[in-house]
C-alpha positions as CSV (number, residue, x, y, z in Angstrom):
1,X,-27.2,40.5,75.9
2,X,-25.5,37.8,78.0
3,X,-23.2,35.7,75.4
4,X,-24.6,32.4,76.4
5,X,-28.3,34.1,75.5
6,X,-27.1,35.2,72.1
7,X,-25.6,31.3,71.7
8,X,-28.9,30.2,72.9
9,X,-30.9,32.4,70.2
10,X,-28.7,31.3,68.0
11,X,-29.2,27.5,67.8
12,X,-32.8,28.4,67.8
13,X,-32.0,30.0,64.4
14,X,-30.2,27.5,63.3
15,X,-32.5,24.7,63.9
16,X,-35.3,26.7,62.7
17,X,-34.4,26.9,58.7
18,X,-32.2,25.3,56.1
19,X,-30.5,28.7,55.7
20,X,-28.8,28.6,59.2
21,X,-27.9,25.2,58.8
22,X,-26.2,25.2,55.7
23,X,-23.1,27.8,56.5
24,X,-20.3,26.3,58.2
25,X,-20.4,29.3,60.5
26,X,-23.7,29.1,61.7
27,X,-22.9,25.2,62.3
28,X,-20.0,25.9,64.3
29,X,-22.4,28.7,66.1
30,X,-24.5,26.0,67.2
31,X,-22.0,23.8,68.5
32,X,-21.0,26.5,70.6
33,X,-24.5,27.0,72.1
34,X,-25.0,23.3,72.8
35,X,-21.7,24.0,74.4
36,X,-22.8,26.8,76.5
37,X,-26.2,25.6,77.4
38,X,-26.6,22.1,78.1
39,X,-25.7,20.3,81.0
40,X,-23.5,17.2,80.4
41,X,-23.8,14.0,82.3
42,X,-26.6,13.6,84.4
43,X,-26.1,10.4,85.2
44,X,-30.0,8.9,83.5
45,X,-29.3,7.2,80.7
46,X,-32.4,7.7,77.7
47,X,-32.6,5.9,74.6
48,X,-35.7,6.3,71.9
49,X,-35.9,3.7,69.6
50,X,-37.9,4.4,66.1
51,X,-39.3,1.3,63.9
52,X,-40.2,2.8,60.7
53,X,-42.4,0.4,58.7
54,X,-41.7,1.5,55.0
55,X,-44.6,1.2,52.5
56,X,-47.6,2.3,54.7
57,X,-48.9,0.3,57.3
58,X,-52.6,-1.2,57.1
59,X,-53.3,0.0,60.7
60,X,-57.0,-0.9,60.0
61,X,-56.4,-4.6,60.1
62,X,-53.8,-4.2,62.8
63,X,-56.1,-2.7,66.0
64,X,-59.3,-3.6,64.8
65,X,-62.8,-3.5,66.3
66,X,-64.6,-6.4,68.0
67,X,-68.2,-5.0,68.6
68,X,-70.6,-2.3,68.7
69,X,-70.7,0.7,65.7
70,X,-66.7,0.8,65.4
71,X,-67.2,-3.3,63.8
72,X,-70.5,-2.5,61.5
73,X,-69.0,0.1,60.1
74,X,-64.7,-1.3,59.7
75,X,-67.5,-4.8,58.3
76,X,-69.0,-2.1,55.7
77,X,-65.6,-0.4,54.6
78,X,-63.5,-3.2,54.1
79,X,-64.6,-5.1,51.6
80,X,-62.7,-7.9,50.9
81,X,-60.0,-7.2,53.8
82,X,-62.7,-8.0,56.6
83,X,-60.8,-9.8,59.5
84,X,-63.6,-12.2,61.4
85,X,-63.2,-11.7,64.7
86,X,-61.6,-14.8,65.4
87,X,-59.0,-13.6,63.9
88,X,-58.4,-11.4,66.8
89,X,-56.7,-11.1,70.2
90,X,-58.5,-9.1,72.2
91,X,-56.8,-5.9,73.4
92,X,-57.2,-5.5,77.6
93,X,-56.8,-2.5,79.0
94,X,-54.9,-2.5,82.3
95,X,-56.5,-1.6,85.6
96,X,-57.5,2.0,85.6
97,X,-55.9,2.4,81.9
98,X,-57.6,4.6,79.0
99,X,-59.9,2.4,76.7
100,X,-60.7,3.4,72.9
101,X,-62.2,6.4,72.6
102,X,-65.5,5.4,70.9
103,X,-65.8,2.7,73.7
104,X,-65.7,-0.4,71.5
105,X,-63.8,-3.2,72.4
106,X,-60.5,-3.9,69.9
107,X,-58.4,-6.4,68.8
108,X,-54.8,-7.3,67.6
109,X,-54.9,-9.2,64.2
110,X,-53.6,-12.7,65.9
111,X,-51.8,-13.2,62.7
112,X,-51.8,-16.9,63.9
113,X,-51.7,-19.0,61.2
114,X,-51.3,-23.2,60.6
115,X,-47.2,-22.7,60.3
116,X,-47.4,-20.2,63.3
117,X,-49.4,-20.4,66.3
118,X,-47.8,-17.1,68.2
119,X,-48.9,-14.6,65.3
120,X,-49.0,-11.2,67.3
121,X,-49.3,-12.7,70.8
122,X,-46.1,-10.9,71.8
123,X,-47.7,-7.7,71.3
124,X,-51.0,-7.9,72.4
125,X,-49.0,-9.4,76.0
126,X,-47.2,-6.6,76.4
127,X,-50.4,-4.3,75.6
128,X,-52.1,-6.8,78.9
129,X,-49.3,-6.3,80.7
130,X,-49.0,-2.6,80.7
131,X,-46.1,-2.1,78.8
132,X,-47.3,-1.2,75.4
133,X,-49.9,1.4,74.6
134,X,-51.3,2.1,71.2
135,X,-51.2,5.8,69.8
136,X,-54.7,6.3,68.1
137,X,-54.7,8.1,64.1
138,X,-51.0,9.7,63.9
139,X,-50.5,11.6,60.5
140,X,-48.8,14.6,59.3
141,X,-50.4,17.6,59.7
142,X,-49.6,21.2,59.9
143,X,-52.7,22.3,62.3
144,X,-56.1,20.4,62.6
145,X,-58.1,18.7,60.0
146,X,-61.9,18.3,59.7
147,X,-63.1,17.1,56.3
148,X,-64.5,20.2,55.7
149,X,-61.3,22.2,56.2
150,X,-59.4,19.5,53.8
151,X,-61.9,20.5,51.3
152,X,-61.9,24.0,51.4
153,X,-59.2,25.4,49.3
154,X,-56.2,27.7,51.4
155,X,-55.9,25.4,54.6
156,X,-52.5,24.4,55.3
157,X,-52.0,20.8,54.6
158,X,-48.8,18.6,54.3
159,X,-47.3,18.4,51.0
160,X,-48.2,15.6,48.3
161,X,-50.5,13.5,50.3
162,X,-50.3,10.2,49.6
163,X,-47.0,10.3,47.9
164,X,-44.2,7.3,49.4
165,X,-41.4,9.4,49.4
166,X,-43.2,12.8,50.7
167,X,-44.7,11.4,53.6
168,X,-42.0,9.5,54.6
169,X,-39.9,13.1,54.6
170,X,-42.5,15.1,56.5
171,X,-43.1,11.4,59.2
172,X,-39.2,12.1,59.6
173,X,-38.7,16.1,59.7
174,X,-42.1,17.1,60.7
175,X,-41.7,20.1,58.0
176,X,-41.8,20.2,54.3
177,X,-38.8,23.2,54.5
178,X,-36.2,21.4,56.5
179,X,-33.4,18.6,55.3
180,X,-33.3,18.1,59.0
181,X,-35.4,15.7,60.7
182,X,-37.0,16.0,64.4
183,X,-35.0,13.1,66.0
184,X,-31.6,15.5,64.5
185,X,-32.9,17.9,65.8
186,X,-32.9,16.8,69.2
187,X,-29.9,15.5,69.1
188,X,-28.8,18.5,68.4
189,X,-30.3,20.6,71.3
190,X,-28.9,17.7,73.9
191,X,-25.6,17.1,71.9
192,X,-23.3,17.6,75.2
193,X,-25.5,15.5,77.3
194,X,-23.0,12.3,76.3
195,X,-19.7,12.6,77.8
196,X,-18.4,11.1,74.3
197,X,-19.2,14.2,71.9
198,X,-17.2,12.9,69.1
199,X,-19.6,9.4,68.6
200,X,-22.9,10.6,67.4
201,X,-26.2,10.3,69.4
202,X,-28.1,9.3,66.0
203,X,-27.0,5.3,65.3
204,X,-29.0,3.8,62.0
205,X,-29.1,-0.3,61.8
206,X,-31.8,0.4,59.0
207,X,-30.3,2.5,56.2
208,X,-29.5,6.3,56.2
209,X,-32.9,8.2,56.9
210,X,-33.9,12.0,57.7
211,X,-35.0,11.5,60.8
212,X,-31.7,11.2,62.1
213,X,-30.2,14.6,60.1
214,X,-29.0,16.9,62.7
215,X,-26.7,20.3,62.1
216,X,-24.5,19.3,64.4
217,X,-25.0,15.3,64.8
218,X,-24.3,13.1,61.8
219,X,-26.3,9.5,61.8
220,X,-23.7,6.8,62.3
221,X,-24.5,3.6,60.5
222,X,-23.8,0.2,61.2
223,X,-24.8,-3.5,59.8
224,X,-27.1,-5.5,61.9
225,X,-25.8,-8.6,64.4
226,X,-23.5,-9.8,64.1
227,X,-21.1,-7.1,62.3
228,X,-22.1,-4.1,63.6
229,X,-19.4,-1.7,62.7
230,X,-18.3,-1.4,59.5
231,X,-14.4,-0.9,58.4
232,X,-13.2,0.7,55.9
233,X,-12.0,-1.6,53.6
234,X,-8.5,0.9,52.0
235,X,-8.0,1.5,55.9
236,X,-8.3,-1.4,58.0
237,X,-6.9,-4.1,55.3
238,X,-2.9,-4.5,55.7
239,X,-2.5,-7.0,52.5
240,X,-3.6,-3.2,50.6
241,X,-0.4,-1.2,52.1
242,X,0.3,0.8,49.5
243,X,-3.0,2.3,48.8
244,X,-3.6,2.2,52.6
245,X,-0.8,4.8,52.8
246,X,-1.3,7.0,49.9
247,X,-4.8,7.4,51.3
248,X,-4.1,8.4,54.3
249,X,-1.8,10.5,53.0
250,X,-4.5,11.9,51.8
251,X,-6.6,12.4,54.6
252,X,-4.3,14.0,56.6
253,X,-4.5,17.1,58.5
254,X,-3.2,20.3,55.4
255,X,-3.1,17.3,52.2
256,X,-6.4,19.2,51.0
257,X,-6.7,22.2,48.8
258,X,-10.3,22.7,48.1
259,X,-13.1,23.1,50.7
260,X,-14.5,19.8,49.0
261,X,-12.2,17.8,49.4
262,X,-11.3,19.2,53.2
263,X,-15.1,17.8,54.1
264,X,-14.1,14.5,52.4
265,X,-11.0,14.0,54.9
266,X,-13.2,15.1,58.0
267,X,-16.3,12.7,57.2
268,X,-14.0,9.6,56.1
269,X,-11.6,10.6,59.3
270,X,-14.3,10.6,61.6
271,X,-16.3,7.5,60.3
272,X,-12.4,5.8,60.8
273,X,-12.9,7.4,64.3
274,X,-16.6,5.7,65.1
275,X,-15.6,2.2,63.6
276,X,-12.4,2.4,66.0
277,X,-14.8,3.5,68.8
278,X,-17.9,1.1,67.8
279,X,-15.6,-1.8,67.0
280,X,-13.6,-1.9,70.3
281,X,-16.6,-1.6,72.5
282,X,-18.9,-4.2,70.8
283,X,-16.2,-6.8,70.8
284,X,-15.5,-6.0,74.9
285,X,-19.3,-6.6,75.3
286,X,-20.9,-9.4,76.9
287,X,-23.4,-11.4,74.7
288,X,-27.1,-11.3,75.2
289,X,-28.6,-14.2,76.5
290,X,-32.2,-12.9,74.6
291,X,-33.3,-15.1,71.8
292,X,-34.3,-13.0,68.7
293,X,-35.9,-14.0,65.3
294,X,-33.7,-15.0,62.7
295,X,-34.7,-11.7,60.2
296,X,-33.4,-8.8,59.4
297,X,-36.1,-6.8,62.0
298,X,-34.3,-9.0,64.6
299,X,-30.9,-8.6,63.6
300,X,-31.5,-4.9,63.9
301,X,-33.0,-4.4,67.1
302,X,-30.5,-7.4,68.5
303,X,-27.5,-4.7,67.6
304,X,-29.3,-1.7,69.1
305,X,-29.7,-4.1,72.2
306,X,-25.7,-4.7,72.1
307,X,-25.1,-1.2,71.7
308,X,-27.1,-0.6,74.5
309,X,-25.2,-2.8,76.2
310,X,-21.8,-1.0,75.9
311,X,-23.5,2.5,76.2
312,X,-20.7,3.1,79.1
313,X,-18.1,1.8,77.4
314,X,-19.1,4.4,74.5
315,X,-19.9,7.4,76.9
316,X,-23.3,7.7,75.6
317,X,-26.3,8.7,78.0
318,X,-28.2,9.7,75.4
319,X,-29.0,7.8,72.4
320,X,-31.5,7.7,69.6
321,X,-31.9,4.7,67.2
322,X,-33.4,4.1,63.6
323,X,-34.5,0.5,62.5
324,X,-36.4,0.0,59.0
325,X,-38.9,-2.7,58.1
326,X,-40.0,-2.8,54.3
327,X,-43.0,-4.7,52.6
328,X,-45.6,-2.8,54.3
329,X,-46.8,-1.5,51.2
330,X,-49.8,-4.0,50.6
331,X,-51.7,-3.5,47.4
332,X,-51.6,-6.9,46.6
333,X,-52.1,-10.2,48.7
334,X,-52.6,-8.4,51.6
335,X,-54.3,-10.9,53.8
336,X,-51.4,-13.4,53.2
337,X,-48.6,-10.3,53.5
338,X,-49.5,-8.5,56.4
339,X,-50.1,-11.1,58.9
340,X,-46.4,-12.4,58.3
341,X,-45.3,-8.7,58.8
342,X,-47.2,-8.1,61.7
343,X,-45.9,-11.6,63.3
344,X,-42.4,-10.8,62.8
345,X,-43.2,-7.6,64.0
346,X,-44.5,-8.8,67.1
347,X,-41.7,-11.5,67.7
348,X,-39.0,-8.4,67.3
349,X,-40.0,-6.1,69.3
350,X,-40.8,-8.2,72.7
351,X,-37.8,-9.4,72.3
352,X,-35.8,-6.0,71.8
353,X,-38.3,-5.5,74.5
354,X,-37.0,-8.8,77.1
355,X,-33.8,-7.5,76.3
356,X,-33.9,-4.2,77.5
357,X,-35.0,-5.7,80.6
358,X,-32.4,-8.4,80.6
359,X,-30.4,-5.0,80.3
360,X,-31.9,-3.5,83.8
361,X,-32.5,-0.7,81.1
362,X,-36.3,-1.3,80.5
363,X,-37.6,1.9,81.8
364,X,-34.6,4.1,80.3
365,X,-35.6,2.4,76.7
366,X,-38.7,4.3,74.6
367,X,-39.3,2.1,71.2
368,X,-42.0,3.5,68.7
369,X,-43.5,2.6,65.2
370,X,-43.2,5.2,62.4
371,X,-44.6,4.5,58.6
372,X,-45.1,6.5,55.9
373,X,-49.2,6.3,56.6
374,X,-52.0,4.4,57.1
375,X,-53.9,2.7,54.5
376,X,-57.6,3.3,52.8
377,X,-60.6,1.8,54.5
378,X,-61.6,0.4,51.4
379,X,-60.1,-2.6,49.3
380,X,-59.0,-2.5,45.9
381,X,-60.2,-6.5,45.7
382,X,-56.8,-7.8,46.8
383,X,-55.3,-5.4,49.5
384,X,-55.8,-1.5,50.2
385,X,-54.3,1.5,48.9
386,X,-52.0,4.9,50.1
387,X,-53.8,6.3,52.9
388,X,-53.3,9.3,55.7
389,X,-53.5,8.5,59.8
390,X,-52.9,5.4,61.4
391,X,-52.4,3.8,64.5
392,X,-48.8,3.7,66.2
393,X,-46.7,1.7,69.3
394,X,-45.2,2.8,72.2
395,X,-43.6,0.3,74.5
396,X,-40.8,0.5,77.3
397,X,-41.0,0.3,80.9
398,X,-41.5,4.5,81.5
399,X,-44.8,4.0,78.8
400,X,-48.0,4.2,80.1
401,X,-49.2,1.2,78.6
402,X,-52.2,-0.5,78.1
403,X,-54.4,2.2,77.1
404,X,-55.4,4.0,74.2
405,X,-54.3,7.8,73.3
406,X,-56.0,9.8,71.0
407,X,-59.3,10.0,69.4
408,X,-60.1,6.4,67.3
409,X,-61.5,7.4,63.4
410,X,-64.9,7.1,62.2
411,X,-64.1,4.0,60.0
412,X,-67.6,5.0,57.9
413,X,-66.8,5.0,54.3
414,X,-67.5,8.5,53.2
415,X,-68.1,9.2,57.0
416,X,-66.3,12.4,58.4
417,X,-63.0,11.2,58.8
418,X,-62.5,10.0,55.2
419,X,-61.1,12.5,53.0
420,X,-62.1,10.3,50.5
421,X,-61.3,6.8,48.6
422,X,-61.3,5.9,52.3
423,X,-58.7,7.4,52.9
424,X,-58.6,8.5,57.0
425,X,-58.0,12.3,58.1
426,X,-55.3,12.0,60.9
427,X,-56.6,13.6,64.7
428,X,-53.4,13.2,66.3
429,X,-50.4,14.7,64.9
430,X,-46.9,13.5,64.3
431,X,-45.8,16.9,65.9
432,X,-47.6,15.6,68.9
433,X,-46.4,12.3,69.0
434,X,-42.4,13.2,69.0
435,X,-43.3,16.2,71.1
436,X,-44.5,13.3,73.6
437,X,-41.5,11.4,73.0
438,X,-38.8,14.6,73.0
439,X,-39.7,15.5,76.6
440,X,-39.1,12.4,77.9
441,X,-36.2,12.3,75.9
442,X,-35.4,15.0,78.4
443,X,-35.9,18.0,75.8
444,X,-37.0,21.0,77.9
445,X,-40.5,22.6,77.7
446,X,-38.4,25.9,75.9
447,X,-37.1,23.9,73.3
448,X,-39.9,21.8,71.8
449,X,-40.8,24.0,69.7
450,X,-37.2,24.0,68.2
451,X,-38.0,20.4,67.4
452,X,-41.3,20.0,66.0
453,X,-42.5,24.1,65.2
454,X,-45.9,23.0,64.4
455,X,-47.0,21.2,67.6
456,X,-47.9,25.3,68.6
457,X,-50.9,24.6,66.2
458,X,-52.9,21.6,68.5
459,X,-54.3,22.2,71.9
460,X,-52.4,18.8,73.2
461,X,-48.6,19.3,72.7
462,X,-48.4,16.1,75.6
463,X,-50.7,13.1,74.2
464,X,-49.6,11.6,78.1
465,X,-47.8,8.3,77.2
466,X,-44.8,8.6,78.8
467,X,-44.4,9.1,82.4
């Protein structure tokens, strides 16, 4: 066996099961193999950009139906959460573009409201214009589901349903036996494709997540605009020179004993490293002439715009970014929450989006919505309640926008989608959804199923939005 083949099988291995990952060994295996087997620097710079909407979001009353079947029956479900539909922008599909798949006409909640006449107008533009397409029913699953399957006890379903926190792991890792999550993952397999292998691929704005947890690759975090970079307050301060030196005294190279305390002094000497490295670039970097809202969505995306910005400066062709969005969890108040989420929503991402193209990097930018899961059909009198698949963005200048991928729910109460309490069975998996998004990344066919394992299960392992 060749001893870049052995590398190769390897980092399969390692990515494959917590086991592998966990021995410093096997994590210094895998380094080797990205070593030996990727190409560095080809010159086409790639960024993905995930949005996770914490809490659930109420994709029913985000693309909702205008007409035929698909409205009598969302009228019937809903309850008290009926949208009229003048509260509705109509969603276009572009020239030749792929329409719903039960061929009714849908709308964006408009979100407009007497304090805000833009609402979602943002987003349903760049759904018009061909730059955003809508991912039909994402949830996690582990193969198929028909109502009757989730009924029948022994198939394979993802763990605790319904559960936050459980859903929010398996959205992130795509597997309930793995601390490392699919976007880690990737970065793993492509970890020499930057020229800069010491600053990590993974960059957070919105809080530590799994999604980002590679072997290799550790998630670099950073405050929103305008601080970006964070110092380390014992380091970087000089009026705190004595216990500046003492520590790092103590992280230097042979000061540690004990294995623990060795990974202390490489994680704090390497986050030292990336604030050098972050700071230096962002302060070098010209400003962005792209308004953004004034909230903490904004900030986030205006800093993964800057860092986009100095990606040369930074030696990164390669990047993939995590922002976070919270309140999404509507059980109460709904129809005055959600539209203020949605509008802010809206308002961030075309403007992330303007920027990009400010940027020239518009088709070299992939942004995407995440959430823990959809919501129930039905209301509980004053919002809805933890539910399974939902509908998902994709929008950047390579996405095949204005169309409609996947197969739209049955939105009958009781109907065959709803597993029940109205709560919708998923027909397009998250497996298929960042198998979509890895091989544009530039993951290759052989290692997707390094990434997301399960994808094997569904006949589509491409759902077709990206070029």
């Amino acid at each position: 066996m060749q001893r870049r083949d052995f590398l190769h099988r390897s980092l399969k291995a390692a990515l494959g099961g917590v086991a592998a990952t966990s021995m410093l060994g096997n994590l210094r295996l895998v380094e080797a193999a990205t070593r030996a087997g990727t190409p560095r620097g080809d010159g086409n710079y790639r960024a993905l950009v995930c949005v996770f909407l914490y809490g659930g979001n109420d994709s029913v009353n985000t693309v909702v139906p205008r007409d035929s079947i698909a409205r009598s029956a969302y009228a019937a479900s809903r309850g008290t959460l009926v949208l009229p539909t003048s509260a509705l922008l109509p969603l276009t599909p572009v020239a030749g573009g792929t329409p719903a798949s039960d061929g009714c006409a849908y709308g964006l909640q408009s979100a407009i409201t007497p304090s805000d006449p833009v609402g979602t107008t943002p987003l349903r533009d760049l759904f018009d214009s061909g730059r955003m397409a809508i991912v039909t029913n994402v949830g996690t699953l582990i193969r198929p589901t028909t109502k009757l399957q989730y009924q029948s006890p022994g198939h394979p379903l993802p763990p605790q349903l319904f559960s936050h926190d459980d859903q929010a792991v398996y959205w992130q890792t795509s597997r309930p036996d793995d601390s490392l999550g699919w976007g880690g993952r990737i970065a793993d397999l492509l970890h020499d494709t930057n020229t800069n292998t010491k600053l990590p691929m993974t960059m957070t704005v919105g809080g530590e997540n799994l999604l980002q947890r590679g072997a290799i690759v550790s998630q670099y975090a950073l405050n929103p605009d305008p601080q970006g970079a964070m110092a380390i307050r014992d380091v970087e301060n000089a009026w705190n020179a004595n216990r500046r030196a003492a520590f790092l005294a103590l992280m230097s190279s042979g000061a540690q004993t004990h294995a623990l305390e060795r990974g202390y002094a490489r994680s704090m000497n390497r986050a030292v490293d990336h604030y050098a490295m972050v700071a230096d670039a962002l302060s070098g970097g010209a400003p962005l002439a792209t308004p953004f809202p004034a909230s903490r969505l904004g900030a986030q995306l205006k800093m993964v715009a800057r860092l986009i910005a100095v990606r040369q400066a930074l030696g990164m062709q390669r990047q993939i970014f995590f922002v976070s969005a919270g309140g999404y969890d509507t059980h109460d108040t709904q129809l005055v929450d959600h539209p203020l989420l949605l509008a802010d929503l809206a308002r961030s991402l075309a403007a992330f989006y303007a920027a990009t193209q400010e940027l020239a990097v518009s088709e070299s930018v992939t942004t995407f919505t995440a959430s823990d899961f959809g919501r129930t059909l039905s209301s509980n009198g004053d919002g809805s309640d933890h539910g399974w698949g939902g509908h998902h963005f994709v929008l950047g200048g390579s996405v095949r926008g204005g169309s409609f991928y996947g197969r739209m729910p049955d939105l009958t109460g009781g109907g065959p989608d709803d597993a029940g309490w109205g709560q919708i069975i998923p027909s397009t998996s998250v497996d298929q959804y960042a198998a979509t998004l890895a091989r544009w990344f530039g993951v290759p066919a052989s290692g997707i199923l390094d990434i997301v394992p399960n994808v094997a299960n569904f006949p589509t392992p491409d759902l077709g939005f990206l070029a």
